[in-house]
C-alpha positions as CSV (number, residue, x, y, z in Angstrom):
1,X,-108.2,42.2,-113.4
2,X,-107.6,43.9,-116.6
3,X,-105.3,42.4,-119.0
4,X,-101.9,44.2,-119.3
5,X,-99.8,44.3,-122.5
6,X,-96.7,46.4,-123.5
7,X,-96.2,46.8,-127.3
8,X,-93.2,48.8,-129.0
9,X,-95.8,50.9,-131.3
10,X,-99.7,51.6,-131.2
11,X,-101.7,53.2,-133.8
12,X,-104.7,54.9,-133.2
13,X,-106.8,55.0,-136.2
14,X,-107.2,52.9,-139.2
15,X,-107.5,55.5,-142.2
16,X,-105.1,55.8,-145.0
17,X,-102.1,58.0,-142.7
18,X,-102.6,55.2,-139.7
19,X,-102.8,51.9,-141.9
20,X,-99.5,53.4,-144.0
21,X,-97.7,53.6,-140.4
22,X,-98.9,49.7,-139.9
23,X,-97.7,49.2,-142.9
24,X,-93.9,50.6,-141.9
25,X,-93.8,49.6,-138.6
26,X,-95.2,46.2,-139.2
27,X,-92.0,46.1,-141.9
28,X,-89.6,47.1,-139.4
29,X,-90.9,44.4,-137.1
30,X,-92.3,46.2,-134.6
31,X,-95.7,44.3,-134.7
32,X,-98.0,47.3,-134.4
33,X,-101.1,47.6,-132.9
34,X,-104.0,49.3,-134.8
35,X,-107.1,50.1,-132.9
36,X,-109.4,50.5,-135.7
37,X,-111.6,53.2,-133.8
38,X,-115.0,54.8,-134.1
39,X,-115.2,55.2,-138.0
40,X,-112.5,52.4,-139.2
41,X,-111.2,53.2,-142.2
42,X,-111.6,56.7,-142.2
43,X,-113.7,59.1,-144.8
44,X,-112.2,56.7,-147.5
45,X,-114.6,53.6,-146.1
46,X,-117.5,56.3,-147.2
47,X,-116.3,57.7,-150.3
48,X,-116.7,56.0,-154.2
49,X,-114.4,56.6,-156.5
50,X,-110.9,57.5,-155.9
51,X,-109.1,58.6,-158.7
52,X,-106.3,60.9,-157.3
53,X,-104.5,57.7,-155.4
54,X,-101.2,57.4,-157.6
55,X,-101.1,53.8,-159.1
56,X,-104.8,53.3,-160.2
57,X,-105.2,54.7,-163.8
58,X,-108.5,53.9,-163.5
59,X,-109.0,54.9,-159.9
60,X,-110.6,52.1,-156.7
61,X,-113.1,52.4,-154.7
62,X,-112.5,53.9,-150.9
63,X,-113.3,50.9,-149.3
64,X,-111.5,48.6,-151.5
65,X,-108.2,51.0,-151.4
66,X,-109.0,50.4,-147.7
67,X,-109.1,46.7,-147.3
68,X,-106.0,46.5,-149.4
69,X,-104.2,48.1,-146.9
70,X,-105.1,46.5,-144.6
71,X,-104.2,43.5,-146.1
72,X,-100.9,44.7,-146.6
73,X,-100.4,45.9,-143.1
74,X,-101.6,42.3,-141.6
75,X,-99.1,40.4,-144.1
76,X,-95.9,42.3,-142.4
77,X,-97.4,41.3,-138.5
78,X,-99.9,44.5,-137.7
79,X,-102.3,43.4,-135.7
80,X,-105.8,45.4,-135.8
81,X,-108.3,45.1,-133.6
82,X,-112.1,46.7,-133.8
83,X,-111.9,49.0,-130.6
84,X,-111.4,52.8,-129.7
85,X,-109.4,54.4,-127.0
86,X,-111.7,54.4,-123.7
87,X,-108.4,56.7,-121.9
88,X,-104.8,57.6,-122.1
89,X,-102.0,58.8,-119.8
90,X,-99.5,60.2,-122.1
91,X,-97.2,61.0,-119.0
92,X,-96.2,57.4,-118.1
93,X,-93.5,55.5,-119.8
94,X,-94.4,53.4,-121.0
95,X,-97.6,54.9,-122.3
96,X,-100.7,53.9,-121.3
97,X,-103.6,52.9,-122.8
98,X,-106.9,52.5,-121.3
99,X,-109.0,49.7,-123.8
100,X,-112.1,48.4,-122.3
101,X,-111.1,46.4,-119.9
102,X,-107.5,46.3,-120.6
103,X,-104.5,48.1,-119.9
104,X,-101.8,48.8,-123.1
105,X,-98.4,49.9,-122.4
106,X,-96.8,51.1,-125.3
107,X,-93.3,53.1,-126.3
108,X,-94.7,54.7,-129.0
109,X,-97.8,56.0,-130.0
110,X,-99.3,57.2,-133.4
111,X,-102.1,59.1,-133.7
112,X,-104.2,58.8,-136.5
113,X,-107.8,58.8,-135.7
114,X,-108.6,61.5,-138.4
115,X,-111.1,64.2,-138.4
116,X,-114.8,63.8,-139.2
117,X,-116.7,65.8,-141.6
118,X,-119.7,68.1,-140.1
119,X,-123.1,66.6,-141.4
120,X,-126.6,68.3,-142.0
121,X,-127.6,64.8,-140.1
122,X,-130.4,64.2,-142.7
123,X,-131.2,60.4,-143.1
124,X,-131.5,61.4,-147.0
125,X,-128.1,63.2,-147.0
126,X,-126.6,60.4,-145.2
127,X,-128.4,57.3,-147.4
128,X,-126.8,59.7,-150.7
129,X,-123.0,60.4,-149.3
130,X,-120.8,58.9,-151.7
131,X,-123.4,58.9,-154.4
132,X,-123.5,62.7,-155.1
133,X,-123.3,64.2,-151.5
134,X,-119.8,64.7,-150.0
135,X,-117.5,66.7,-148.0
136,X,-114.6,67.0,-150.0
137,X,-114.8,69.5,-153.2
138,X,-110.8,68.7,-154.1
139,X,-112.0,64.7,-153.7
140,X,-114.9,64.5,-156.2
141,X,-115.5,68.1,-157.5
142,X,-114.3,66.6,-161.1
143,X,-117.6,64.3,-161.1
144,X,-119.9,67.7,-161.0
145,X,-118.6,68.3,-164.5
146,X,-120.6,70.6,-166.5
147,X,-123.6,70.0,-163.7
148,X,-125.1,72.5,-161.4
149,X,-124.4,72.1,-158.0
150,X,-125.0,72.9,-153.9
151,X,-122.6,73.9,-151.8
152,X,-123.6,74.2,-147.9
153,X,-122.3,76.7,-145.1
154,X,-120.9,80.6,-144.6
155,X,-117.6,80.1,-143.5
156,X,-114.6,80.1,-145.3
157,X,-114.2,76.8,-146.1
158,X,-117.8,76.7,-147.6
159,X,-115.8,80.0,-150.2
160,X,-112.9,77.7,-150.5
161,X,-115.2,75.1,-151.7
162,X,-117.5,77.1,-154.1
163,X,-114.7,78.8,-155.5
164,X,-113.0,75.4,-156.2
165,X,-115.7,74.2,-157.8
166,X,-116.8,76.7,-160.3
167,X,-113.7,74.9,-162.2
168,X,-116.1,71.8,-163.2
169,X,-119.8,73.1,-162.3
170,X,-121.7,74.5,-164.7
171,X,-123.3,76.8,-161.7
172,X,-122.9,76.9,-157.9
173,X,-125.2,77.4,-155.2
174,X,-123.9,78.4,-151.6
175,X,-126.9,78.0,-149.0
176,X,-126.0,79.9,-145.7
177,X,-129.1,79.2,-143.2
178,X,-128.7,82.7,-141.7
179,X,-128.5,86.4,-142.9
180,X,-124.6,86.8,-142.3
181,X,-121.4,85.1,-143.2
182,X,-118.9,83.8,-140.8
183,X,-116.3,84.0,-143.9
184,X,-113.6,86.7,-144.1
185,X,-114.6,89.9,-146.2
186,X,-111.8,88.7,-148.6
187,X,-113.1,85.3,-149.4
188,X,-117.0,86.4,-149.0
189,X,-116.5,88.9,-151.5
190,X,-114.0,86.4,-153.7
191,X,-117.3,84.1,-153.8
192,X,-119.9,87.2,-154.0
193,X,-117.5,88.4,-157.2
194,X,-117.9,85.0,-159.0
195,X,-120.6,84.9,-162.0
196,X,-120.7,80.9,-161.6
197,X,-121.9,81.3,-157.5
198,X,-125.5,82.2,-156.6
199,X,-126.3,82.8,-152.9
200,X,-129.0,81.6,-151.1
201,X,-128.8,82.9,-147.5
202,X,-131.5,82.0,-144.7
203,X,-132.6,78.8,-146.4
204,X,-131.8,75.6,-144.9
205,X,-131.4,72.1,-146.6
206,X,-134.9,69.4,-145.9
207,X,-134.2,66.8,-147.7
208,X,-131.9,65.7,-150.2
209,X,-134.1,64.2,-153.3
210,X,-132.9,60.5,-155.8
211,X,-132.3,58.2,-152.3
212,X,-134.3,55.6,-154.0
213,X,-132.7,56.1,-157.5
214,X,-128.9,56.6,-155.1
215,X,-128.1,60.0,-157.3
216,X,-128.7,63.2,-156.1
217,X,-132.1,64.7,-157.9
218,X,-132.4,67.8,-156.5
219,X,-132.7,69.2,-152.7
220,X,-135.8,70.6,-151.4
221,X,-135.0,74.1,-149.3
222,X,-136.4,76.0,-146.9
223,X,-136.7,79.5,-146.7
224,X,-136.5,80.4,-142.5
225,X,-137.7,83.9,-142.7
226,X,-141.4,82.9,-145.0
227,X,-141.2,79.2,-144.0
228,X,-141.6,78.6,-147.8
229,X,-140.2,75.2,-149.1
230,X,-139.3,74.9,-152.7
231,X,-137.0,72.6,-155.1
232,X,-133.2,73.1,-156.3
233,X,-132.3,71.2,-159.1
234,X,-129.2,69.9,-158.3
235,X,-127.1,67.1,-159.2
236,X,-124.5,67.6,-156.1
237,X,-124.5,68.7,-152.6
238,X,-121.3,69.1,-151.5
239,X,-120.4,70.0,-147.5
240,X,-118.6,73.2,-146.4
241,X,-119.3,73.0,-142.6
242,X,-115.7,72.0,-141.7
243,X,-114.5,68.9,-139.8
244,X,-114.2,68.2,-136.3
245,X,-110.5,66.7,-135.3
246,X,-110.8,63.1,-133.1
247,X,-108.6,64.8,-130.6
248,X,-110.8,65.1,-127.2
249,X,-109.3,62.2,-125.4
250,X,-106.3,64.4,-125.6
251,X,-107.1,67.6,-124.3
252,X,-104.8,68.9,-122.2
253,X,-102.3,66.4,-122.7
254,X,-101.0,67.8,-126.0
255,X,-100.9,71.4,-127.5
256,X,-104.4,71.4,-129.5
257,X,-105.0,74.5,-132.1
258,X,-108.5,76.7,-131.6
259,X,-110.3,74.3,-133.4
260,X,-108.6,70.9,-131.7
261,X,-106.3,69.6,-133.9
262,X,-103.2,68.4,-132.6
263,X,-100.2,70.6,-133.4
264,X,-96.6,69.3,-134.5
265,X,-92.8,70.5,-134.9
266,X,-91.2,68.5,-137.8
267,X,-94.4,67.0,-139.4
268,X,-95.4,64.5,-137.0
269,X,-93.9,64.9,-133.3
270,X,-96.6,66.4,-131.0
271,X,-95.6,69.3,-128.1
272,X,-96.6,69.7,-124.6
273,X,-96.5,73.4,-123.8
274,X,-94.4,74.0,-127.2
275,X,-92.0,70.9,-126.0
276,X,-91.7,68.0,-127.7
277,X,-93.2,65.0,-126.1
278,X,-91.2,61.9,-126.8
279,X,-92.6,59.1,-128.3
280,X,-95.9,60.5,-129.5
281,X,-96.6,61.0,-133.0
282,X,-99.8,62.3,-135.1
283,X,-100.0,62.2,-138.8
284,X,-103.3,62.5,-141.0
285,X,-106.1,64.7,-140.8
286,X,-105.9,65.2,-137.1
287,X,-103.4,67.5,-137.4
288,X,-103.5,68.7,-141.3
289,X,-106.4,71.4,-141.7
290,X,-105.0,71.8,-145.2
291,X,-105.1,69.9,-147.5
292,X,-106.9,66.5,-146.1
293,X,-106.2,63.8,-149.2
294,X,-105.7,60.3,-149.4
295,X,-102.3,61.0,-150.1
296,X,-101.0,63.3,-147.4
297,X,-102.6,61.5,-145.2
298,X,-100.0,58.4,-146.2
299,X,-97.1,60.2,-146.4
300,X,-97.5,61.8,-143.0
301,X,-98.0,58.0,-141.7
302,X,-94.7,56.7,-143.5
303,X,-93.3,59.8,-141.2
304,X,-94.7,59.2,-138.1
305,X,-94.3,55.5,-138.8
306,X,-90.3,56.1,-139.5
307,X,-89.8,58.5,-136.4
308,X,-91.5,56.0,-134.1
309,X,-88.7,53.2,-135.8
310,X,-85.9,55.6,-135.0
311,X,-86.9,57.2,-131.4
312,X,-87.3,52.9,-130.4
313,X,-84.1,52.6,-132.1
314,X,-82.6,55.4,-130.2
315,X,-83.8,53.6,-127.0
316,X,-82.4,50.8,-127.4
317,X,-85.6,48.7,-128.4
């Protein structure tokens, strides 16, 4: 028989927007459960640096910024465990949640299992991410200072990225492995306009060269039309592929955009046919397609975190 739990709050996802949420719930004694998910502690467990965190003058690394919230969040009652959402039935109240083997019923639910960044899928690309190859130009573009620089993909948010990055980089190259653009005329011909961005269409990424030195040394390219392979000496390779929302377990049960993430009225309540559906919540990345940082990410999680405290409230829990 499964085991069968009811808790006042449950957070899915242990980034910066869902630990923040542990963090106020767990304050207003409401002993929150995190289920850490697929990729705990989000895109900052894979990422250096962090300088743009307000409080570090001389910035943390993502995995320590991390564990200290964590830390925090455990001191004040959250409880986290290492698991992922195996099914969910947003329509009973209590919710429920479907963990392994066991059955959580919970009165509120926060979302905050993020969105994962699209990858080539190179072992070298992956071996090298944090260490000159990332996903976020507005995280680390300030470390390509002065260097010249890769940026991958056709679409908009690989012009977004370019364009963004021709503030620090000395010179950018966009790599688009077919003849055409998926990018709007406006921001294809923004990019095309720019003195600092070279194209490279047709060409596709092989490897990505310094895994045994852990800085980027270049990336060797292929051309797909002559088969050629040749070097780019680069010092960055940065992704502009897009992300793919954690949302599927909720298809269908929420009001997803076109591209999955979960849509909300007033920051952080979700909808159900445009309708608000009481006592859900998403904050983070799963439902920002904007602007994606550390810190947004947090403050939608204090929100979520603070409406959750005042629907139980309302409730009379």
């Amino acid at each position: 028989m499964p085991d069968i739990t009811t808790r006042d709050t449950v957070i899915l996802g242990s980034g910066c927007s869902g630990l923040t949420a542990a963090i106020y719930t767990a304050r207003a004694n409401l002993n929150p459960l995190v289920l850490e998910g697929h990729e705990p502690g989000g895109q900052l467990s894979i990422t250096t640096l962090v300088e743009n965190f307000p409080g570090w003058p001389e910035g943390i690394q993502g995995p320590e910024l991390i564990e200290n919230m964590k830390q925090q969040a455990t001191r004040f009652g959250a409880e986290l465990r290492m698991s992922h959402l195996d099914g969910v039935d947003l329509s009973k109240h209590p919710i429920e949640l479907r963990v392994g083997k066991d059955i959580i019923h919970t009165r509120t639910l926060i979302i905050a299992s993020g969105a994962s960044a699209r990858w080539l899928n190179l072992p070298s690309e992956q071996a090298l991410i944090g260490h000159g190859v990332s996903s976020c130009a507005t995280c680390d573009g300030f470390f390509s200072s002065g260097k010249e620089i890769a940026v991958i993909g056709g679409g908009d948010s690989a012009m977004e990225e370019a364009l963004f990055l021709t503030r620090f980089a000395s010179k950018v190259t966009l790599i688009n492995r077919t003849e055409t653009f998926r990018a709007s005329k406006i921001m294809l011909d923004r990019a095309m306009a720019h003195p600092q961005i070279k194209f490279l269409s047709n060409t596709t990424v092989e490897e990505v060269l310094g895994v045994e030195e852990k800085d980027v040394k270049g990336l060797r390219i292929k051309n797909r039309a002559s088969g050629e392979e040749s070097i780019l000496p680069v010092s960055f390779m940065f992704l502009g592929i897009g992300h793919i929302p954690n949302a599927r377990a909720f298809k269908g049960m929420l009001d997803l955009d076109e591209d999955g993430y979960i849509l909300t009225q007033n920051n952080v309540y979700t909808t159900l046919n445009g309708k608000i559906l009481p006592g859900v919540f998403a904050c983070g990345d799963i439902q920002d397609r904007r602007y994606r940082q550390a810190i947004t990410a947090a403050g939608s999680g204090c929100m979520a975190a603070l409406e959750a405290e005042k629907y139980l409230e309302e409730h009379g829990h």
